[in-house]
C-alpha atoms as an extended CHARMM CRD file, in Angstrom:
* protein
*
       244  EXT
         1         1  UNK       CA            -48.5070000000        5.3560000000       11.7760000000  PROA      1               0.0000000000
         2         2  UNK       CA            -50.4860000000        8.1710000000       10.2650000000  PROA      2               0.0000000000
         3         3  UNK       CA            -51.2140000000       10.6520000000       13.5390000000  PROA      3               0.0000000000
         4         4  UNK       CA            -52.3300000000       13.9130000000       11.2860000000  PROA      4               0.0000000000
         5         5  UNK       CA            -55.6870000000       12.4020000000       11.1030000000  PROA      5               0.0000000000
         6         6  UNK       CA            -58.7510000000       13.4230000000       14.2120000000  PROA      6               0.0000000000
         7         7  UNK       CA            -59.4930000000        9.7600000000       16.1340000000  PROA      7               0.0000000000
         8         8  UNK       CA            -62.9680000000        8.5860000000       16.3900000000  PROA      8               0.0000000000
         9         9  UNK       CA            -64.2560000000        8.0080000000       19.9010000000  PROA      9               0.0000000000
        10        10  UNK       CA            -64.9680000000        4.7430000000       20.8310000000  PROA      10              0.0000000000
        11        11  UNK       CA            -68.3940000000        4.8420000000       20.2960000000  PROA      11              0.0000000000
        12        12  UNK       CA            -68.0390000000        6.8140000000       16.9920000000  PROA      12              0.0000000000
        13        13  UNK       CA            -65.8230000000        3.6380000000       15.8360000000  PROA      13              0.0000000000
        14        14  UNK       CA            -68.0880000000        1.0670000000       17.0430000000  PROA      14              0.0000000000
        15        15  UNK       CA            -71.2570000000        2.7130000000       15.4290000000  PROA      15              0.0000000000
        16        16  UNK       CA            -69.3600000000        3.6570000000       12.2950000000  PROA      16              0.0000000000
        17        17  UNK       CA            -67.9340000000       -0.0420000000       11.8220000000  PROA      17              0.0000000000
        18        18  UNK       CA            -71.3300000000       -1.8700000000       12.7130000000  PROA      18              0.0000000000
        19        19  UNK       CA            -74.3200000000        0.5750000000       11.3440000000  PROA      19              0.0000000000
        20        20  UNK       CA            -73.4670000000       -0.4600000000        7.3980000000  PROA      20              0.0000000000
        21        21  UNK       CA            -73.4210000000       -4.2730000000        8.1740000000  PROA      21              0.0000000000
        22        22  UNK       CA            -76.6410000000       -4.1860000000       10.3700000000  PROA      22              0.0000000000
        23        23  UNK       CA            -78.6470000000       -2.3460000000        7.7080000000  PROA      23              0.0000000000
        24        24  UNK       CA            -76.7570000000       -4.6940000000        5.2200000000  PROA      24              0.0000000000
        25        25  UNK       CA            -77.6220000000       -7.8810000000        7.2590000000  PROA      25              0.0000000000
        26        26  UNK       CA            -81.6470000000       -6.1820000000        7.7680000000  PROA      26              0.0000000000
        27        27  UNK       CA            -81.8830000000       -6.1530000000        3.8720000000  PROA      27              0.0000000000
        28        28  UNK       CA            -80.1800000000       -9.3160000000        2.9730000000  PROA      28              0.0000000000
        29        29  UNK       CA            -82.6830000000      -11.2240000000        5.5750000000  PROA      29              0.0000000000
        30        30  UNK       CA            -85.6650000000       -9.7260000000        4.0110000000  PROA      30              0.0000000000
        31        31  UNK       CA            -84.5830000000      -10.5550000000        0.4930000000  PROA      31              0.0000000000
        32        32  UNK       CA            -83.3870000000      -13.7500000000        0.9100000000  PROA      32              0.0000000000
        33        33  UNK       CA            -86.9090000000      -15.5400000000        0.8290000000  PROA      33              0.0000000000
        34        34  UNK       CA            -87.8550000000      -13.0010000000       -1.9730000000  PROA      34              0.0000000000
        35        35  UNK       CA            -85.0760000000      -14.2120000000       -3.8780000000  PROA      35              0.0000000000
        36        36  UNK       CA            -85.2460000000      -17.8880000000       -3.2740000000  PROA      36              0.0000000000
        37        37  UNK       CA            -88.7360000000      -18.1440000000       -4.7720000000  PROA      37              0.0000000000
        38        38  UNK       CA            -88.0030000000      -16.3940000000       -7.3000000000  PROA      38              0.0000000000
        39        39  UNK       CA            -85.4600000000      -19.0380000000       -8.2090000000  PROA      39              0.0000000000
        40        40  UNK       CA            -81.8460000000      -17.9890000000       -7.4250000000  PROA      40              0.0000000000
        41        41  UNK       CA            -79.8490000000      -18.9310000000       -4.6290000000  PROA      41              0.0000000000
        42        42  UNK       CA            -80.0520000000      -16.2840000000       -1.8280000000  PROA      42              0.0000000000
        43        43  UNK       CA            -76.0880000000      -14.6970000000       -2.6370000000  PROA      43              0.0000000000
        44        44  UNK       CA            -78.1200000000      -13.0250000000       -4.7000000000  PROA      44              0.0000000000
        45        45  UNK       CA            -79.7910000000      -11.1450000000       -1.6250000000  PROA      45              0.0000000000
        46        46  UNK       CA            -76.3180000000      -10.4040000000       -0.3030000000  PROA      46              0.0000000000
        47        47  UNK       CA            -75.2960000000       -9.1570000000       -3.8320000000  PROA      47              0.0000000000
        48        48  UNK       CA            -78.2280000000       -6.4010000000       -3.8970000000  PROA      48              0.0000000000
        49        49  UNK       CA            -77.7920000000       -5.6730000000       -0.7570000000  PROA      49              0.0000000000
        50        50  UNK       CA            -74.2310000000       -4.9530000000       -1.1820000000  PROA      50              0.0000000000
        51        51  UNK       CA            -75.3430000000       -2.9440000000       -4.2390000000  PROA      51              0.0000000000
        52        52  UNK       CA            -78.7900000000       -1.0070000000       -2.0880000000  PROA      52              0.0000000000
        53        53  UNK       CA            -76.3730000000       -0.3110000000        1.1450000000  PROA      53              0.0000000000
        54        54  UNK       CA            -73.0500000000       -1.1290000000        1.5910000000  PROA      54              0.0000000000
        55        55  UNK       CA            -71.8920000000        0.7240000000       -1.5080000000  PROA      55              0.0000000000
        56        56  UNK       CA            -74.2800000000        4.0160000000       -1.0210000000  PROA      56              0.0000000000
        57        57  UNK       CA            -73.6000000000        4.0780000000        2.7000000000  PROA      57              0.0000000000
        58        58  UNK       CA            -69.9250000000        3.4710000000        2.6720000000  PROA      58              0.0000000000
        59        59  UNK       CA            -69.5930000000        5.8370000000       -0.4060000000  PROA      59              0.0000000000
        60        60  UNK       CA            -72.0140000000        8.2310000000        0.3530000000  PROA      60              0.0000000000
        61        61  UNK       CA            -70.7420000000        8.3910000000        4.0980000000  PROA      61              0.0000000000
        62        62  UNK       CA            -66.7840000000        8.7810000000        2.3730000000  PROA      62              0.0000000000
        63        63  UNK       CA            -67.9750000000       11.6410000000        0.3200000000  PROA      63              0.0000000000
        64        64  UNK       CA            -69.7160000000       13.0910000000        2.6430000000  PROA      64              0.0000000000
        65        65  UNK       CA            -67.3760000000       13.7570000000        5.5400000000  PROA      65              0.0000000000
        66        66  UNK       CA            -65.1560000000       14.8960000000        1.8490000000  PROA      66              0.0000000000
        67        67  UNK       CA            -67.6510000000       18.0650000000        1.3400000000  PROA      67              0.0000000000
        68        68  UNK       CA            -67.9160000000       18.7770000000        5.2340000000  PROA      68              0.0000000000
        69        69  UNK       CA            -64.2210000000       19.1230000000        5.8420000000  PROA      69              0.0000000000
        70        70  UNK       CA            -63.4460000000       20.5410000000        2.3040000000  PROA      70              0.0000000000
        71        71  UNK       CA            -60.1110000000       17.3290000000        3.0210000000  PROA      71              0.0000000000
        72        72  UNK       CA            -58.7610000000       15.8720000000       -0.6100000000  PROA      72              0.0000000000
        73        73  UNK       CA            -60.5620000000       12.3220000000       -0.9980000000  PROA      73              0.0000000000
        74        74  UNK       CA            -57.1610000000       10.4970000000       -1.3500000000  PROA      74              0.0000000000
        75        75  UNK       CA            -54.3490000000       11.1240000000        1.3130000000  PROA      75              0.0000000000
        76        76  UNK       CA            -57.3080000000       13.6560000000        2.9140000000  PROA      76              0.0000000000
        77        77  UNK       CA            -61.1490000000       11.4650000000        3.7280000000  PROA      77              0.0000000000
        78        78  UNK       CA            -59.1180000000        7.9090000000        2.6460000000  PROA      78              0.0000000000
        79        79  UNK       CA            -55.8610000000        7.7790000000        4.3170000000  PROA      79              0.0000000000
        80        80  UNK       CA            -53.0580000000        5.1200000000        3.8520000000  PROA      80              0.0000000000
        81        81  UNK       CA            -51.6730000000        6.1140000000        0.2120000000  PROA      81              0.0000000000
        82        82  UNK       CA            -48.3400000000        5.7770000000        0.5000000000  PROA      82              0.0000000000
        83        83  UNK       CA            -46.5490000000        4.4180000000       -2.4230000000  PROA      83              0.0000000000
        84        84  UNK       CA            -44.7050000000        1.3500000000       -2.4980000000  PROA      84              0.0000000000
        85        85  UNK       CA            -42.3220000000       -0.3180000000       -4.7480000000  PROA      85              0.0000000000
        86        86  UNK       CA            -43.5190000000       -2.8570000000       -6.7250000000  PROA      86              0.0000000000
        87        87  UNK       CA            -41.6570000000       -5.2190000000       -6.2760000000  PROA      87              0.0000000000
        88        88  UNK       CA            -43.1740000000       -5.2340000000       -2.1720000000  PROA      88              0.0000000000
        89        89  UNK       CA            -46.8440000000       -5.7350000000       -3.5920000000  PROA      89              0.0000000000
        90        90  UNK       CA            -45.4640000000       -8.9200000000       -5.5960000000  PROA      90              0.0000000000
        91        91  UNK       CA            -44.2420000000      -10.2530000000       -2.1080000000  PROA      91              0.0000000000
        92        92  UNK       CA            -46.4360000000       -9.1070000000        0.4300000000  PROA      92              0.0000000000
        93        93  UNK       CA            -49.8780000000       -9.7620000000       -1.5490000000  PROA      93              0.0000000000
        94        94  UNK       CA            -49.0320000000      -13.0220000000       -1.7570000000  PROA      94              0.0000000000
        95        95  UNK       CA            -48.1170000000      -13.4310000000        2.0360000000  PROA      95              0.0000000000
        96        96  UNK       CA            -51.4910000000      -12.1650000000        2.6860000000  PROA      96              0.0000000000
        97        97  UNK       CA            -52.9460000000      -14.5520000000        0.7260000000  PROA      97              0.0000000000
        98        98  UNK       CA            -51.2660000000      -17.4150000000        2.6970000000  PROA      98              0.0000000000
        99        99  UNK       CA            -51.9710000000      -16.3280000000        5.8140000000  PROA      99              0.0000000000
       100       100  UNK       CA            -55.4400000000      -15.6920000000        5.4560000000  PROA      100             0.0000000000
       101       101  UNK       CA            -56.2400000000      -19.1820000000        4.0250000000  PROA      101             0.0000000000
       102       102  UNK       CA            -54.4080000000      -20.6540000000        6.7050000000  PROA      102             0.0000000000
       103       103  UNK       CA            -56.1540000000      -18.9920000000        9.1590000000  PROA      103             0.0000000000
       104       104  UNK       CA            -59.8070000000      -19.4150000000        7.6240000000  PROA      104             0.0000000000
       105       105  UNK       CA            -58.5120000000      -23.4320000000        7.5340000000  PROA      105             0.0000000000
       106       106  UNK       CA            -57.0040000000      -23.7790000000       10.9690000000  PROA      106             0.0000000000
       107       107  UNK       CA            -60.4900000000      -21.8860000000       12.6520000000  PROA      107             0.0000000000
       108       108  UNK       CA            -62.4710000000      -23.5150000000       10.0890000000  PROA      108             0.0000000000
       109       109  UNK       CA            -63.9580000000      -25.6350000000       13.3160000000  PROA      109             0.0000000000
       110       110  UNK       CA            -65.0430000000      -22.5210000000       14.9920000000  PROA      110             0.0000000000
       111       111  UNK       CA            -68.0060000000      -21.8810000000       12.0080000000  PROA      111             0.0000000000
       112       112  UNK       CA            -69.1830000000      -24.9760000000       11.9240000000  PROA      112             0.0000000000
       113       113  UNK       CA            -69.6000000000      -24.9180000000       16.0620000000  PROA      113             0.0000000000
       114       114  UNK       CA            -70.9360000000      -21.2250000000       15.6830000000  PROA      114             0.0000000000
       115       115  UNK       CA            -73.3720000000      -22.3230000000       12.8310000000  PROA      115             0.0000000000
       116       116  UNK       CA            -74.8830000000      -25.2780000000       14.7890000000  PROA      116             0.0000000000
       117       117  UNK       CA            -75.9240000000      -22.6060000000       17.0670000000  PROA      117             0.0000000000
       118       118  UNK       CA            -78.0030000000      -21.1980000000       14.5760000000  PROA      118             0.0000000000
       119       119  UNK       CA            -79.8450000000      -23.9390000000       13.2990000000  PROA      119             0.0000000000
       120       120  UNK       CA            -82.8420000000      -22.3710000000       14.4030000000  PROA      120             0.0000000000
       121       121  UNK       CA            -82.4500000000      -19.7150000000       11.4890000000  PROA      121             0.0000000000
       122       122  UNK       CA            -85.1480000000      -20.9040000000        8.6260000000  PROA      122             0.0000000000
       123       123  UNK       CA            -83.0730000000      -22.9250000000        5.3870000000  PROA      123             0.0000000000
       124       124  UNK       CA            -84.7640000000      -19.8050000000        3.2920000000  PROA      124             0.0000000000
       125       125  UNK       CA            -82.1790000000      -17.1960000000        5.7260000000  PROA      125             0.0000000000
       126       126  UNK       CA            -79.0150000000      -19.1220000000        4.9050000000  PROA      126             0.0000000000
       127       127  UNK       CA            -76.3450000000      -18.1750000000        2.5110000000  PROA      127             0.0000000000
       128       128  UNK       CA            -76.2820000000      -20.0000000000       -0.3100000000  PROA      128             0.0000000000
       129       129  UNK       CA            -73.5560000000      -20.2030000000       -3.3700000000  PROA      129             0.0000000000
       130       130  UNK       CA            -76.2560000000      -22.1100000000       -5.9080000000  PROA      130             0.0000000000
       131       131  UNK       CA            -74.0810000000      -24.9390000000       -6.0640000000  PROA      131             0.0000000000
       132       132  UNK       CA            -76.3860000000      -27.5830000000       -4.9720000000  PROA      132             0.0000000000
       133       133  UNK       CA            -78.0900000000      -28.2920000000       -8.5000000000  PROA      133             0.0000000000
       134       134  UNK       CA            -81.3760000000      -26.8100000000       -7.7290000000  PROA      134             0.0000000000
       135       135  UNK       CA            -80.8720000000      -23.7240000000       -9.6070000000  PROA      135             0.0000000000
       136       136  UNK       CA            -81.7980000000      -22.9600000000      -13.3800000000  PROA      136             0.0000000000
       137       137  UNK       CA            -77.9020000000      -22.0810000000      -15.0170000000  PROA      137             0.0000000000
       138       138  UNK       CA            -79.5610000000      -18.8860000000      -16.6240000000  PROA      138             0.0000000000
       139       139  UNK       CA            -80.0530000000      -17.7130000000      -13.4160000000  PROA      139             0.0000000000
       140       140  UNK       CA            -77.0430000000      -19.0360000000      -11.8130000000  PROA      140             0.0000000000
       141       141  UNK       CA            -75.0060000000      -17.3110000000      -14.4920000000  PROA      141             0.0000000000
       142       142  UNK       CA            -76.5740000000      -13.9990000000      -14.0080000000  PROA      142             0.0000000000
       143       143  UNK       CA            -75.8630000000      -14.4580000000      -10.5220000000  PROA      143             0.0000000000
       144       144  UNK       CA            -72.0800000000      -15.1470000000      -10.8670000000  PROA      144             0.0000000000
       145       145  UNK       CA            -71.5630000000      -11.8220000000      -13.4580000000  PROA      145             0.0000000000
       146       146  UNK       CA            -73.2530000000       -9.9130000000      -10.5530000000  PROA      146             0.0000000000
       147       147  UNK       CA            -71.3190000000      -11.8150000000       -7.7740000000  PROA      147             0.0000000000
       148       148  UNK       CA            -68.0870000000      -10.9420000000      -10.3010000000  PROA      148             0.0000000000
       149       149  UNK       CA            -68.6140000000       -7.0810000000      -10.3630000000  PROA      149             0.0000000000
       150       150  UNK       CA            -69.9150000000       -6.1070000000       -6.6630000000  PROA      150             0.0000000000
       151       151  UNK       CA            -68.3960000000       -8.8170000000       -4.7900000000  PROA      151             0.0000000000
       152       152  UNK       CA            -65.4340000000       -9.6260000000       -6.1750000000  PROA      152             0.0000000000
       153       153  UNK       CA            -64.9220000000       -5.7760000000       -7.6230000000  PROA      153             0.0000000000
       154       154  UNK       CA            -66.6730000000       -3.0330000000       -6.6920000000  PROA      154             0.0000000000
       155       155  UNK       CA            -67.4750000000       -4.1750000000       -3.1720000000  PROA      155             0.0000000000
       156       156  UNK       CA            -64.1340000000       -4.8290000000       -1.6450000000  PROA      156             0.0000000000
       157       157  UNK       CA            -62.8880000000       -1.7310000000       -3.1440000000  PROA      157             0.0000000000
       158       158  UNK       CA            -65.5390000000        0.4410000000       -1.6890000000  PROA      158             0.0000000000
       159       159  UNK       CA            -64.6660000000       -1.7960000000        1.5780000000  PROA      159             0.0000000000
       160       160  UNK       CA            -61.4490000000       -1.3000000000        1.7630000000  PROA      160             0.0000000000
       161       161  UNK       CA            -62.3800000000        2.4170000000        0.7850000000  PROA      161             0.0000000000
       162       162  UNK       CA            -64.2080000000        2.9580000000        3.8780000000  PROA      162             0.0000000000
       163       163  UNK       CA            -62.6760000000        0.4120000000        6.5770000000  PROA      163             0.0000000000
       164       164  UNK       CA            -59.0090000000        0.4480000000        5.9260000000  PROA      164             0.0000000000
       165       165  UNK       CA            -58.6770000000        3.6380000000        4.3330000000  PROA      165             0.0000000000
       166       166  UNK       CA            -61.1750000000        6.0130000000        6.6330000000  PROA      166             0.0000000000
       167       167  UNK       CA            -61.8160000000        3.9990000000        9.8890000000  PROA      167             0.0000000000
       168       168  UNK       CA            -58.6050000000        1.9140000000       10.5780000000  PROA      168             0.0000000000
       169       169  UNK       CA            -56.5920000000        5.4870000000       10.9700000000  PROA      169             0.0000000000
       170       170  UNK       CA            -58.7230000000        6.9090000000       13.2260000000  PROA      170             0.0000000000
       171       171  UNK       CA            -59.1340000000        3.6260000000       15.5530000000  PROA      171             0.0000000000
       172       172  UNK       CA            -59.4290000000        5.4810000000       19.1000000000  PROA      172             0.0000000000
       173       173  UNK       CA            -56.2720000000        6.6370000000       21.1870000000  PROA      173             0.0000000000
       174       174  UNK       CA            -55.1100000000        4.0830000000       23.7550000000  PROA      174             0.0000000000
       175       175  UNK       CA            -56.0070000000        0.4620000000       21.9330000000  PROA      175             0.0000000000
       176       176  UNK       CA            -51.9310000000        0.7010000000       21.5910000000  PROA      176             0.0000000000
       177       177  UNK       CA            -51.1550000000       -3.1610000000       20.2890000000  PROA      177             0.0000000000
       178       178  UNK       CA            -54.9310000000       -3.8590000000       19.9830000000  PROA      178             0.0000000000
       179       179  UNK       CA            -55.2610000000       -1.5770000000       17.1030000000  PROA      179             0.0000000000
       180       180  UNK       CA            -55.6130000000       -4.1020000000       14.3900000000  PROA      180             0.0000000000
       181       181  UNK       CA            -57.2950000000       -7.2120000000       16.0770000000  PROA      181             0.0000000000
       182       182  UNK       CA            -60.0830000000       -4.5290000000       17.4290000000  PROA      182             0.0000000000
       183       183  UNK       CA            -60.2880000000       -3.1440000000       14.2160000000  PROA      183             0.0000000000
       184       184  UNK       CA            -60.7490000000       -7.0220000000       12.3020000000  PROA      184             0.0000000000
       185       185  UNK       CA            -63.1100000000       -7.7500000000       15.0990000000  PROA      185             0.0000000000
       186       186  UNK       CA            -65.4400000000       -5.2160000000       14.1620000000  PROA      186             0.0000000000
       187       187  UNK       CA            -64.8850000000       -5.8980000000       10.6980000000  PROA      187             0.0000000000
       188       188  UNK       CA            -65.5130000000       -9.8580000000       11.1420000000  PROA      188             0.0000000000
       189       189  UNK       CA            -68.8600000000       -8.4100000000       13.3030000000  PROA      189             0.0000000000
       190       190  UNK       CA            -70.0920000000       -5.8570000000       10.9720000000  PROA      190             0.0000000000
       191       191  UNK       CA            -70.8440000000       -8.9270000000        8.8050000000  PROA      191             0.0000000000
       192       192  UNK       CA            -73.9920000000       -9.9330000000       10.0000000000  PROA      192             0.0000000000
       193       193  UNK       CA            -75.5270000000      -12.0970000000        7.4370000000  PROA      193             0.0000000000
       194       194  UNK       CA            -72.8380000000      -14.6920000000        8.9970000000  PROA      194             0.0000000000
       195       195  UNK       CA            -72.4740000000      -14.2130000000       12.3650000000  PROA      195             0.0000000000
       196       196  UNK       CA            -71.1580000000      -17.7310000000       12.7640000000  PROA      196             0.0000000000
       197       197  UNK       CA            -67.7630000000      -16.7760000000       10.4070000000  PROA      197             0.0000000000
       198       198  UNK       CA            -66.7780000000      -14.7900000000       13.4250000000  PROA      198             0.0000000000
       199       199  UNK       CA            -63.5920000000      -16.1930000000       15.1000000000  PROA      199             0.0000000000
       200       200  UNK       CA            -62.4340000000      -17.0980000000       11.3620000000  PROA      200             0.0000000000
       201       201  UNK       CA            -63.0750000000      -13.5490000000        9.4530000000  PROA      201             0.0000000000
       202       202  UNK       CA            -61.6770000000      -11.5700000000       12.7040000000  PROA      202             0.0000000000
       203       203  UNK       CA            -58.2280000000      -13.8250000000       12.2620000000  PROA      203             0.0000000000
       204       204  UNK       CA            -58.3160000000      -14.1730000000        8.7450000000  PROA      204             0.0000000000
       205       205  UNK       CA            -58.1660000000      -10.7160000000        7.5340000000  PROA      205             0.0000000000
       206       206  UNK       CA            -55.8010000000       -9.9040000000       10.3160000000  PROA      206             0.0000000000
       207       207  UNK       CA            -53.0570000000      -10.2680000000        7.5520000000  PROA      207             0.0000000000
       208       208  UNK       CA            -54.1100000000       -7.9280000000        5.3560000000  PROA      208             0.0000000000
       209       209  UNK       CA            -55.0860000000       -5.1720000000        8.4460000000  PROA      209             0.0000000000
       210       210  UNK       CA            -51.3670000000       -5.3730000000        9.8720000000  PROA      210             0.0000000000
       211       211  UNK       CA            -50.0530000000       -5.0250000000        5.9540000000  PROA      211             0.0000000000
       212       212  UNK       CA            -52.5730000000       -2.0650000000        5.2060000000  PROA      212             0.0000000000
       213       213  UNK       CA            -51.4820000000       -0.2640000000        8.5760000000  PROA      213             0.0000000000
       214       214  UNK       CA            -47.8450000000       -1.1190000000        8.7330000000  PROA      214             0.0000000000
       215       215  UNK       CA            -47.2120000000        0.2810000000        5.3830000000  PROA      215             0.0000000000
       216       216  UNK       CA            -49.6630000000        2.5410000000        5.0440000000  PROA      216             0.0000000000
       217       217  UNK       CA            -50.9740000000        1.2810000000        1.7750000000  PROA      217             0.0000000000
       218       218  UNK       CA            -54.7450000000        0.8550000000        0.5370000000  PROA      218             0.0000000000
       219       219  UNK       CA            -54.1760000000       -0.9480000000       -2.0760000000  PROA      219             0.0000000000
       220       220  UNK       CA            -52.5180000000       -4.1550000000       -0.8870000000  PROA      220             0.0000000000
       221       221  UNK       CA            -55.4140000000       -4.4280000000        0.9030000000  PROA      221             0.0000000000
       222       222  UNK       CA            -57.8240000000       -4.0750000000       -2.1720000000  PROA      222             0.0000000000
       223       223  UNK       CA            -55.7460000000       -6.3250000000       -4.5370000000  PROA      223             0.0000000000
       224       224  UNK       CA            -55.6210000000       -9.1060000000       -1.4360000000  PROA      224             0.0000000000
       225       225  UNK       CA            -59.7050000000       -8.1140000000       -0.6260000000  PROA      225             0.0000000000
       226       226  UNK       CA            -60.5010000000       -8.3820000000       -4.3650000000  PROA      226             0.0000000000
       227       227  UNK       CA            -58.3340000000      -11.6500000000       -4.4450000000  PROA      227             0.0000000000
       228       228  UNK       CA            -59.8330000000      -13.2510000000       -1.2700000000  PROA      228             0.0000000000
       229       229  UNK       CA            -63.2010000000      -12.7950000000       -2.3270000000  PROA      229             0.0000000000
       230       230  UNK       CA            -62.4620000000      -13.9060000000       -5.7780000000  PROA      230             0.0000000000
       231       231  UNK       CA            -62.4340000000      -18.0720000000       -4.5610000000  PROA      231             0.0000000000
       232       232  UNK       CA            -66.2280000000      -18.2780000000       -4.3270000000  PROA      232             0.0000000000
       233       233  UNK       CA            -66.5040000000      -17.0080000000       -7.5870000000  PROA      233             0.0000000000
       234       234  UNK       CA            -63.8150000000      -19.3750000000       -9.2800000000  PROA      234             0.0000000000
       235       235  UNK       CA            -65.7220000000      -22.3640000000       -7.7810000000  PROA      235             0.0000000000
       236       236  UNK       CA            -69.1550000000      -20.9780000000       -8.6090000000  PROA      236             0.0000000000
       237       237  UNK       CA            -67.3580000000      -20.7730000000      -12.1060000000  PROA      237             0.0000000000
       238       238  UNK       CA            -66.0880000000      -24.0680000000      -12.5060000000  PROA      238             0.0000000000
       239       239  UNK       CA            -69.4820000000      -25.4380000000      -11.0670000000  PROA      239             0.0000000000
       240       240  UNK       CA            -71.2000000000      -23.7140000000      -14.0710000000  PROA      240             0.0000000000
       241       241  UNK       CA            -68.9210000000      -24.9300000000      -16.4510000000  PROA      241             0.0000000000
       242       242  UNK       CA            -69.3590000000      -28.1730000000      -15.5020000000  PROA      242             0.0000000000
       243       243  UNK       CA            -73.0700000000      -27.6460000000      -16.4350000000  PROA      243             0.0000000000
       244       244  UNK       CA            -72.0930000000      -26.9570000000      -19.7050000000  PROA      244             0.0000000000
């Protein structure tokens, strides 16, 4: 494990992993009702929000800490750079992959128990992938090309940028074993336009945390991040195809 790095303090960690996803969640629950009436489904509001905070925040917060400390941006600010050989990213990418589905399938119960609980939110506030026929395909289609670049793309990069790279290395001194399960906890919390995906997101990137840490290498985690989030927009794909 990398030591050389300064360890956050537990509140430091906390605040650092939760402040992006509240403001996230506070702009994606204003522009969801915006977005519905103006006739796309409301992923849209999670795409610009992903594209108004979580990229500038994450980013800005990376490159920040880059010009306070004078530290290299790779292997300096973003740790967890060690190379691998390839033939261990065409093995254990893969075995991330697995994992992760069958832990989002096997807890799959737990989000639709933790979503009854919020049935109180108004339909308008609910994520929605478009895929229910009530949206024009013009918009739907601008929708998925956005969804392709900052969600499937440029998000998890900067994600994996700022989580696994910066904060999983300086997790505070004594979690000892609890490392990477505190770490996907706040992770799986952080996202708080779906608080009821808890118990599944906290499990099911567990995979790719213990992969990232254990071999000290970013970008298994971005390939599997960019892979993982890469389903919704395959069926939001087909689904548009299907209009024709």
């Amino acid at each position: 494990m990398d030591t050389r790095v300064e360890k956050h303090s537990p509140l430091k960690s906390v605040v650092l992993h939760l402040l992006p996803g509240i403001l996230t969640g506070a702009v994606y629950f204003a522009l969801a009702p915006v977005v519905r009436r103006g006739g796309y489904p409301t992923v849209m509001a999670i795409i610009l929000a992903g594209i108004f905070v979580i990229i500038p925040f994450e980013l800005g917060l990376l490159f920040y800490q880059r010009k306070k400390t004078g530290e290299r941006f790779f292997n300096g600010i973003v740790r967890y750079t060690k190379a691998l050989p390839f033939w261990q990213y065409l093995i254990i990418i893969p075995g991330i992959l697995v994992l992760s589905a069958a832990m989002f399938k096997i807890l799959e119960f737990s989000s639709v128990y933790l979503e009854s609980l919020f049935g109180w939110l108004p339909s308008d506030l609910l994520l929605n992938m478009g895929l229910d026929g009530e949206y024009e395909k013009g918009k739907l289609l601008l929708t998925y090309i956005l969804f392709l670049i900052f969600i499937v793309f440029i998000g998890p990069v900067t994600e994996e940028f700022y989580f696994r790279g910066y904060l999983l290395p300086r997790m505070p001194v004594g979690l000892k074993g609890w490392t990477e399960i505190s770490h996907s906890f706040l992770f799986a919390l952080y996202h708080t336009w779906t608080p009821w995906m808890l118990a599944v997101r906290t499990f099911g990137i567990l995979p790719l945390v213990y992969a990232v840490r254990r071999k000290e290498n970013i970008w298994l985690g971005i390939v599997a991040h960019c892979l993982l989030n890469s389903m919704d927009f395959i069926i939001g794909a087909s689904f548009l195809l299907k209009l024709g």
